[in-house]
Every structure is written in C-alpha cells, then in structure tokens.
C-alpha positions in Angstrom: -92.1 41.8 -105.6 -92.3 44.2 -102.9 -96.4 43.3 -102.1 -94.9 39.6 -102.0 -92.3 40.3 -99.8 -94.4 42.3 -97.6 -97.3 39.8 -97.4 -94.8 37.2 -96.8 -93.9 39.4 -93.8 -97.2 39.7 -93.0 -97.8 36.3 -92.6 -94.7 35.6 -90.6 -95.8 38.1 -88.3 -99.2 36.5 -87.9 -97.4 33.1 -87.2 -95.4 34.6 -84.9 -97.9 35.9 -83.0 -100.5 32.9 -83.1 -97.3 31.0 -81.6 -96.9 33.8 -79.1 -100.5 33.5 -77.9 -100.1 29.5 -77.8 -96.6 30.0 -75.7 -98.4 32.3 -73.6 -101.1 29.9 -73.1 -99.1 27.0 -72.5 -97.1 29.1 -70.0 -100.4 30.0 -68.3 -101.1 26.3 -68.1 -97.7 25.4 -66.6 -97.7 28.1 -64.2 -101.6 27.4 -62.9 -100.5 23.4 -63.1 -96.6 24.1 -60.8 -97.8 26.5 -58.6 -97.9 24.5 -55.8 -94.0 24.1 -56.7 -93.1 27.6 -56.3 -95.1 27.8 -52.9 -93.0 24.9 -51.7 -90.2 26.9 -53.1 -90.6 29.6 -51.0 -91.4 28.1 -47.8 -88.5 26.4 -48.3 -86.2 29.2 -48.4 -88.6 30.5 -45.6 -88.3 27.2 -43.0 -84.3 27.2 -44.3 -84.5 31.2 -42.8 -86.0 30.1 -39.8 -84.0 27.2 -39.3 -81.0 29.1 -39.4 -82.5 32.3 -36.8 -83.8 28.8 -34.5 -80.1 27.8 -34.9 -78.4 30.9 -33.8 -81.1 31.5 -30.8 -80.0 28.0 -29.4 -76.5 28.9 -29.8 -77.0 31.7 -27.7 -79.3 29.8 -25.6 -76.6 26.8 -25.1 -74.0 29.3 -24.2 -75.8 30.9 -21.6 -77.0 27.6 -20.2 -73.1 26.5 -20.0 -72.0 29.5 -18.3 -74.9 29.0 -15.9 -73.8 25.7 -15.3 -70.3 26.4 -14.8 -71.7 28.5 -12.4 -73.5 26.5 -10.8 -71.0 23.8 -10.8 -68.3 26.2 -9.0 -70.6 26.7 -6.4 -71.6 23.2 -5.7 -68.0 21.9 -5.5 -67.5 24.8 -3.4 -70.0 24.2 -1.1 -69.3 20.7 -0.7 -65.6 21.0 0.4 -67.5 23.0 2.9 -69.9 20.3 3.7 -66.9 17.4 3.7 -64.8 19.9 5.8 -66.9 21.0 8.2 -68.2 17.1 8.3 -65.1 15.6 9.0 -64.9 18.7 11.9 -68.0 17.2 13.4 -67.0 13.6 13.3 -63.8 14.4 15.2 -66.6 15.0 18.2 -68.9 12.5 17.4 -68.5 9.3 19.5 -71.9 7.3 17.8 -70.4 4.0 16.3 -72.2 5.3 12.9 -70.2 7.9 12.5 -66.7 6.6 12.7 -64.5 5.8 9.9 -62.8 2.7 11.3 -58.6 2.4 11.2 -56.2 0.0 12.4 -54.4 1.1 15.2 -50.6 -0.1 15.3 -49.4 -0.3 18.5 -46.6 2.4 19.6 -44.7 0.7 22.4 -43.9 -2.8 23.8 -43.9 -2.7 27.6 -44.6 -6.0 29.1 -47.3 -4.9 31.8 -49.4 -1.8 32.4 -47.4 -0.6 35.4 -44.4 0.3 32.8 -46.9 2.2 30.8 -47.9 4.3 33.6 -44.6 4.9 34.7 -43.8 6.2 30.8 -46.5 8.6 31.4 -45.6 10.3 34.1 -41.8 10.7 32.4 -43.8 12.3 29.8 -45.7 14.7 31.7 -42.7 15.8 33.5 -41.0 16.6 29.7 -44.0 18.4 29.2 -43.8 20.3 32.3 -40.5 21.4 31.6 -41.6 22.4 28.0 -43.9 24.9 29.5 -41.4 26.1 31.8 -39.0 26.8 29.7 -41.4 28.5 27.4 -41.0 25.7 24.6 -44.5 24.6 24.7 -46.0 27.9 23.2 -43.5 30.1 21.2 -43.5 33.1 19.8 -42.3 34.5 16.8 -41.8 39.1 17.6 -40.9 40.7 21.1 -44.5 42.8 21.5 -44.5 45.8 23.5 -47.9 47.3 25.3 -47.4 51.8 25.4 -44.3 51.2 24.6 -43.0 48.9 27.1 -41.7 45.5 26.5 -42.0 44.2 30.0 -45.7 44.7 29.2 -45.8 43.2 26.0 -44.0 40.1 27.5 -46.9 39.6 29.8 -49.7 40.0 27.5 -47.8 37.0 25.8 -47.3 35.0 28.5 -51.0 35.6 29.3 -52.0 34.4 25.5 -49.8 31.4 25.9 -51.5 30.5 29.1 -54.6 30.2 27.5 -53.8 28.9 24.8 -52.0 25.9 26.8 -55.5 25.5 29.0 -57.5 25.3 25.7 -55.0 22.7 24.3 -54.5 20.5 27.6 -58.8 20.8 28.1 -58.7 18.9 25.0 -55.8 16.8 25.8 -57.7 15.8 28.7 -60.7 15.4 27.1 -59.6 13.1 24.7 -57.6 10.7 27.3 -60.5 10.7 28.8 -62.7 9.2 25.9 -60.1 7.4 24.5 -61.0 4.1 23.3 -60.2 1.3 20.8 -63.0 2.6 18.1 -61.5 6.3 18.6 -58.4 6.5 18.7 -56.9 7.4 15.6 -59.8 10.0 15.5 -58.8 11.3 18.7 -55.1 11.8 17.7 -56.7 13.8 14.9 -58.8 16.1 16.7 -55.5 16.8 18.8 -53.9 17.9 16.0 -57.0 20.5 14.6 -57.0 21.7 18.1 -53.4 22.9 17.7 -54.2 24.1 14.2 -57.6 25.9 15.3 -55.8 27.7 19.0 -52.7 28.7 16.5 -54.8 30.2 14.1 -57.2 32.1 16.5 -53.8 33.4 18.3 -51.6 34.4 14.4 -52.7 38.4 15.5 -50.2 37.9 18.0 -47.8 35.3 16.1 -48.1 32.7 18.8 -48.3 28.8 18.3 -48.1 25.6 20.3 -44.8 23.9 19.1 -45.0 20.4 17.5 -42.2 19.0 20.0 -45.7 19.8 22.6 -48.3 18.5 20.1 -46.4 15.3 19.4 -45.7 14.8 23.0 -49.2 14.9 24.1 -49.7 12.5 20.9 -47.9 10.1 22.0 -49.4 10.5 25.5 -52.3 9.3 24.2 -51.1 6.1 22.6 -49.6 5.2 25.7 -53.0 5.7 27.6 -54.8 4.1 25.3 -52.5 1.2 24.9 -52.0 1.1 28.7 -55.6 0.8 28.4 -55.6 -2.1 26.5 -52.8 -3.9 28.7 -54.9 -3.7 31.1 -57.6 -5.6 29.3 -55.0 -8.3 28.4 -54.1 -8.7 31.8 -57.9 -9.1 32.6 -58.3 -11.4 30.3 -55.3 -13.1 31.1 -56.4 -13.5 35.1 -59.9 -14.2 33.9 -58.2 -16.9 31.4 -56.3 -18.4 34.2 -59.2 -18.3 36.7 -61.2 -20.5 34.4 -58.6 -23.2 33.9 -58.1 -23.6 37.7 -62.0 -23.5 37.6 -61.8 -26.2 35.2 -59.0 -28.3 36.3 -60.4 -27.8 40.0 -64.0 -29.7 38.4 -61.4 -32.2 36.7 -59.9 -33.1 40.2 -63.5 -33.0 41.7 -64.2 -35.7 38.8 -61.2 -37.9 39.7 -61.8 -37.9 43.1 -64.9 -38.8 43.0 -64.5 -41.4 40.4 -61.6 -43.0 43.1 -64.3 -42.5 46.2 -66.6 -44.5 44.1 -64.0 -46.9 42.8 -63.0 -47.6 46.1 -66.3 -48.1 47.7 -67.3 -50.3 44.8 -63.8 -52.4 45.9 -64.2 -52.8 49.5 -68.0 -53.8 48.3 -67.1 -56.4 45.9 -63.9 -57.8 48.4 -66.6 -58.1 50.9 -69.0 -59.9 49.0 -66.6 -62.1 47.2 -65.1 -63.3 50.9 -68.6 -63.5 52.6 -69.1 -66.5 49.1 -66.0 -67.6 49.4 -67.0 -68.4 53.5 -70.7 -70.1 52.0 -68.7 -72.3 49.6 -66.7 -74.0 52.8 -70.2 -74.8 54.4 -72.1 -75.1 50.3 -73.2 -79.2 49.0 -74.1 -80.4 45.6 -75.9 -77.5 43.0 -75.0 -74.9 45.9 -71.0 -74.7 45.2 -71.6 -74.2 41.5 -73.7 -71.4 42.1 -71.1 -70.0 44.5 -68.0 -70.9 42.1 -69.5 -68.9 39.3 -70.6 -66.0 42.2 -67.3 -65.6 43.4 -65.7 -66.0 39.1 -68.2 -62.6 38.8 -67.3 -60.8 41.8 -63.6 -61.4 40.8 -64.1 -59.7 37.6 -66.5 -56.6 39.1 -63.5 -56.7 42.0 -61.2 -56.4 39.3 -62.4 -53.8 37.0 -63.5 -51.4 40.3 -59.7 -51.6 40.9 -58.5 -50.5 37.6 -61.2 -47.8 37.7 -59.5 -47.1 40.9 -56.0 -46.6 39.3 -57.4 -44.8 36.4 -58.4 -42.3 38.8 -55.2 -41.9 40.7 -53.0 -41.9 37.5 -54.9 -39.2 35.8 -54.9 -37.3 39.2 -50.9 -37.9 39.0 -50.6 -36.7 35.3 -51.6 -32.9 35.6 -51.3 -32.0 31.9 -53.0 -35.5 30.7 -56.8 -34.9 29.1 -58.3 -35.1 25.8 -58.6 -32.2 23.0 -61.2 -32.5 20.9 -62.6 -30.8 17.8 -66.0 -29.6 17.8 -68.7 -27.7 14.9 -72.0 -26.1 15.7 -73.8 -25.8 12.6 -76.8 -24.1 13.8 -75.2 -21.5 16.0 -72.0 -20.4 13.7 -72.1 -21.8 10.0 -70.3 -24.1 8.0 -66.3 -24.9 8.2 -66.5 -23.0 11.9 -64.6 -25.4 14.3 -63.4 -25.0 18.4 -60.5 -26.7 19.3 -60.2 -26.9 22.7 -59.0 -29.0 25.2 -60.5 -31.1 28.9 -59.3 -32.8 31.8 -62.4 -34.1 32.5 -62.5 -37.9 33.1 -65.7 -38.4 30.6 -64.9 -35.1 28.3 -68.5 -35.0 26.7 -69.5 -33.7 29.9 -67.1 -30.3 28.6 -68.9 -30.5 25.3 -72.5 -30.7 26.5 -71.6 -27.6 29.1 -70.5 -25.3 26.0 -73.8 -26.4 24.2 -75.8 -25.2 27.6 -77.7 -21.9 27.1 -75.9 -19.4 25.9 -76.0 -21.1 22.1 -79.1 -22.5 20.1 -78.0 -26.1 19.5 -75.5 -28.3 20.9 -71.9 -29.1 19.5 -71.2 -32.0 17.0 -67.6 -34.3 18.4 -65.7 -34.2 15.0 -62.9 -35.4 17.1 -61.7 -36.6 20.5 -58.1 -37.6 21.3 -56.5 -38.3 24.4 -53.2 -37.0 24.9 -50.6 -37.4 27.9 -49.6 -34.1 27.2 -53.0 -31.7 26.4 -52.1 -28.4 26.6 -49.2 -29.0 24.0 -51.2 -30.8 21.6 -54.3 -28.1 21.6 -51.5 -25.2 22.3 -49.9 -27.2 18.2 -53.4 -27.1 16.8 -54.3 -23.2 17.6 -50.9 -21.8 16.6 -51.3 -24.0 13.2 -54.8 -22.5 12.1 -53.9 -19.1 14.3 -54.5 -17.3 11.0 -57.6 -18.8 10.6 -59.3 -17.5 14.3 -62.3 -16.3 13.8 -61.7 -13.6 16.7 -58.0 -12.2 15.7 -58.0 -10.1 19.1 -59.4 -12.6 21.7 -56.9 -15.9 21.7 -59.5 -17.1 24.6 -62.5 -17.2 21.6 -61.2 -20.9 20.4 -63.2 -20.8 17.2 -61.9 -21.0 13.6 -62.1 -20.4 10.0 -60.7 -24.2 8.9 -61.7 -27.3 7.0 -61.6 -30.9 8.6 -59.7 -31.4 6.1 -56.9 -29.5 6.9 -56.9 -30.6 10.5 -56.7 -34.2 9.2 -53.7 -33.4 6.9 -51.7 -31.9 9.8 -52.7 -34.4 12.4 -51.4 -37.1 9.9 -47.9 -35.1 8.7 -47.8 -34.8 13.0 -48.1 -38.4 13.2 -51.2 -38.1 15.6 -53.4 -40.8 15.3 -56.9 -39.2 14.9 -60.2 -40.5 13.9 -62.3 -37.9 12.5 -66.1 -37.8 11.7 -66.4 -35.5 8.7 -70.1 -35.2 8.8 -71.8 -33.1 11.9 -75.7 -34.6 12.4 -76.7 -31.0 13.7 -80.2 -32.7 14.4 -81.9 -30.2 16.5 -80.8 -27.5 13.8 -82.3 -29.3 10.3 -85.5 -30.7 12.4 -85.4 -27.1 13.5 -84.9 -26.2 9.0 -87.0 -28.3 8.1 -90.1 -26.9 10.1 -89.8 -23.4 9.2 -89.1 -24.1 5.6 -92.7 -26.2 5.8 -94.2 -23.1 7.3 -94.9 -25.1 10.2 -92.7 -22.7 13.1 -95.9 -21.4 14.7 -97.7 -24.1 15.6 -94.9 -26.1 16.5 -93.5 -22.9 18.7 -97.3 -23.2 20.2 -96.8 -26.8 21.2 -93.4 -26.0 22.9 -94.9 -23.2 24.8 -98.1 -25.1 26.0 -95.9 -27.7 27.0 -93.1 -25.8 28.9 -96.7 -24.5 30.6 -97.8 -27.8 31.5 -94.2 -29.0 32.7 -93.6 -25.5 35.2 -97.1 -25.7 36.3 -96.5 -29.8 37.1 -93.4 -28.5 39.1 -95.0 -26.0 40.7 -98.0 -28.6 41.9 -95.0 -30.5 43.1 -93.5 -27.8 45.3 -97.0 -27.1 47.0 -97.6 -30.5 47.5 
C-alpha cells in the first residue's frame, strides 16, 4: 500500500512539475509577448513624474513672471502720471493750436461797451494795490527772527514776499498779455500753478500768496480778455454798419440814377411825341396814320419812362423798402446751407451776382426773392427764427444757415408771407464742373482754360499797345 501510495505521489509530483515547466513557459511567452506594455508602463509613471516637476517649475516660473509684472506695472503707471503731469505743465505754455484742449468760455460780466471794462480794471488793480499794502497779498503763517532779532526776521519776509509777488504779477502779466479766445481757460490755469509752484518753493519760510490775490488777478483776466472781445464786437459792429451805408449809399446811387435816366428818357419821348404831334397838323392821306400810330407809341414809352420815374423816387422815399431773398451755393458750402439776407438795390440780382464774385467758386442759386416795404424786419424775422441753425454761432454778420427750404416755406406760410420758392438750385457750373472730374477729364479741360485765359490776356494786352 505504501509503494502505491508513494508512487501515486510520485506521479503527482511529476505532474506538478511538467505543469510548472508549462506555466513557466507560458509565462515566458506572455512576458516576451507584453513587454512593450510594461515599457509603456513605466514611461508612463516617468512622463506623469516629469509632468508634475514641468508643473511645479512653471508654477514658480508664473509667479515670478507676475511679480515682475506687477513690478513693472507700478512703474509704468508711475511714470506716466509723471508724463501726464509734467504734460499738462508744458501745455499751460504752449500756445501751438495743436496743443490746446479747447473749452467754452462763459462770459464773467455784462458791461455794455469796452470803456466800462477798462474802468473795472483799474478798480481792480487799485484792490490789489491795497492788498499788497496792507500785507494781504502774501501772508505769513510764524513771526521769524534773523540772530535773534525780529525786526530782522520781518524784513527777510517782507523781502520773500516781494519776490514772490514779482514772480506772480511777471506771470500775471504775461498771461494778459497772451490772452486770447483759444487760451483763456488755459491761462487762468497756469495762474493758478503759478501760485501753487511760488507757495511751494517759499513753505521753508511758511509764506503764500492769498486766494483773495489769486482770484483777483483771475478775474482780472476775464475782464481783459472779455474787454478784448468787446472790442471786437464793437469792430464788427462799426465794420457792420459801415457796410450797410456802403450798401444803401450803392442803392441810392441805383435810384438816382434809374430817375436821371427816367427823366431823360421823358423829356426825350415829350419831345418827340410834340415834334409828331406838330407833323400831323401839316401830314395828308397815308402820312397822318403813320404819325397817329407814332404819337399812340410815344404815349406809351412817355408813359412807362414816367412810372419808371416814380418807381425811382418812391423807393428813394421808402428807406427801409428792398427785397430779401434766400440764396444756396451748392458748390462752395454743401447741401441745406442757405443766406438769408436782404438788398435795396433796385434790380437785387445785381447783390447776388456780387456775393458770387471771387472770393467763392460758383455763383449763388435765387431760391427766393420777396419784396418787402419793410426789409430789415422781414430778414431781421427770418434770422432770429433759424438763429439756432447759423452756421457761425459767434459772427451774426456770417448770414449762412443750417435749414431746409422746407422749413423756410412752413414759416413764411404760418407768417402769412406770400413767397414763391424754387426748391431745386441748378448749381450748373458746379455738376458741369462734377461731371468732368468724375470722367477723369479735369486736366485737359484745366489746359483748355489756361490756354485760353492766355490767348484772351495776350489779345488785351495787343489791345493796350495798339
């Protein structure tokens, strides 16, 4: 039993073995066939290492670069408050156009005429005379004493207050100087960092320039400048009234010589229409017919030279009588751009062709030509209506505006002023003018104007020599 039991054993053990050997094998096998796994494996938890060490370098990395850049980021906003600050420093003394930060000005005081103005000014200097002499001007705040003497330490401050007052009033004057329309406000600033750069140069010795003596000087500059600017409006106001006696003084040239030619066309026509009606006394047969239907004409021209005549004298009689009239130019301002203005001329197209002269590229298109017994009222009605609408808001001379015909029509019509309007402006010489350039056709039709403006001057000039 034993021998059984031990061969039995035996044999297990072999199996066990020859299945060992097999496992081994097979394991072999597996291990040669997923080795490429394992390496993978590994280089995984490798790159996942790395990863993780790339990770905590950037960290790092990122942390510096945000401390650098807050850095960097303080300085540059430091430096440019700088920049801005020491800018705006430099633009205070800048006069260039480029430079200036434009403001509206609102005007101070009311005075009717510039000779008020320049009496206010010299009140003012006197109150700032008496600042200074009261010692209100430039204050300040301790009793000093020099070696131990206050009488000495009150000099040296009346000595800094002295110049600080002459740096102060040399840029006072300076500035009243300068002052102008496109400065102003900027000038009223620079007064003011002049006070704050002289007190801050004097705080050793606890000295400033008062604001009672800063906004006097302020205001001494408003009233120059706007004194200024009376004086313009007066200018324009004389050179305003200068041209309507200018203009009225052509209108009367007009009328009298329409009533000179009126009247010599009378005493023409009386004399011929007596010297027929003397033929017809002596006239036979065809003749008197002929000289019956002479004298019917000359009684008509003799006629119509007489109403001329008393055309001429009644407009001379009624001095505010004329036509106003409303009038585009396409070419020269734009679209919806109208004058309204206003003539006393006898034929008032002769105004419009003299505003189409030279100084603009085309002529004017007549939208609209009324006469009126009472001109100046009617154009004076028309301006204030549109007045928002100027196109020059400082000039009321510049007579252009910002309107529609449209809108002139509706108020002429809730007026109850009978006004014919012609909507469409013809602006000829401005679209042939269009035209031509858009064909590419400007420089040979600029060459034919020029040859013959040539040909036409040197014609003249043959002329003169001749």
């Amino acid at each position: 039993m034993h021998i059984v039991y031990v061969i039995l054993l035996i044999i297990a053990l072999i199996a066990i073995v020859i299945k060992a050997y097999k496992l081994h094998g097979e394991l072999a096998s597996l291990k040669e066939r997923y080795s490429g796994i394992a390496d993978v494996e590994t280089e995984r938890a490798n790159i996942v290492i790395d990863i993780d060490n790339l990770r905590s370098d950037f960290a790092r990395e990122n942390r510096i670069y945000q401390e650098k850049k807050q850095q960097l980021t303080s300085k540059y906003d430091e430096a440019h408050s700088k920049y801005e600050y020491l800018l705006r420093n430099i633009n205070l003394l800048e006069e260039t156009l480029e430079f200036i930060d434009f403001g509206i000005y609102k005007p101070h005081f009311n005075f009717t005429d510039s000779e008020q103005y320049k009496s206010k000014i010299e009140q003012l200097r006197e109150i700032e005379k008496r600042l200074i002499k009261n010692e209100h001007a430039v204050v300040c705040r301790i009793e000093w004493a020099v070696g131990g003497s206050k009488a000495e330490g009150r000099k040296m401050t009346r000595q800094t207050h002295k110049l600080m007052l002459r740096a102060f009033n040399g840029e006072c004057d300076a500035a009243l100087a300068k002052v102008r329309w496109d400065n102003i406000l900027k000038m009223e600033e620079r007064l003011r960092k002049a006070v704050e750069s002289i007190n801050k140069s004097a705080e050793v010795n606890q000295s400033y320039i008062t604001e009672e003596y800063l906004q006097l000087k302020i205001e001494e500059l408003r009233m120059a400048y706007e004194m200024q600017e009376k004086i313009k409006q007066e200018r324009d106001e004389q050179k305003r009234i200068q041209d309507e006696m200018r203009e009225e003084e052509k209108a009367r040239r007009e009328i009298e010589r329409a009533k000179y030619d009126a009247e010599k066309e009378e005493q023409r026509f009386q004399k011929a229409l007596e010297r027929a009606r003397e033929e017809i006394q002596k006239a036979k047969g065809d003749k008197i017919d002929e000289l019956n239907n002479k004298i019917s004409q000359l009684e008509t021209d003799l006629e119509r030279a007489r109403e001329l005549k008393d055309r001429a004298i009644s407009q001379a009689q009624l001095t505010k009588s004329g036509h106003v009239y409303v009038i585009s130019n396409i070419g020269s301002f734009g679209e919806n751009v109208y004058k309204i203005g206003m003539t006393r001329r006898l034929d008032p197209m002769d105004r419009v062709k003299e505003l189409g002269d030279a100084s603009v590229p085309f002529e004017f298109d007549v939208h609209a030509m009324v006469y009126s017994d009472n001109a100046p009222e009617l154009e004076r009605r028309l301006q204030t209506e549109f007045s928002e609408k100027r196109v020059n808001l400082i000039n009321p001379r510049k007579e252009f505006f910002y309107v529609s015909l449209n809108e002139i029509e509706e108020w002429s019509k809730k007026e109850n002023y009978q006004i014919e309007f012609t909507k469409v402006a013809e602006a000829r010489a401005f679209r042939e003018s269009k035209s031509i350039r858009d064909n590419g056709n400007a420089l040979k039709v600029g060459a034919e104007l020029e040859e013959r403006h040539f040909i036409e001057e040197k014609l003249f000039d043959d002329e003169d020599n001749e």
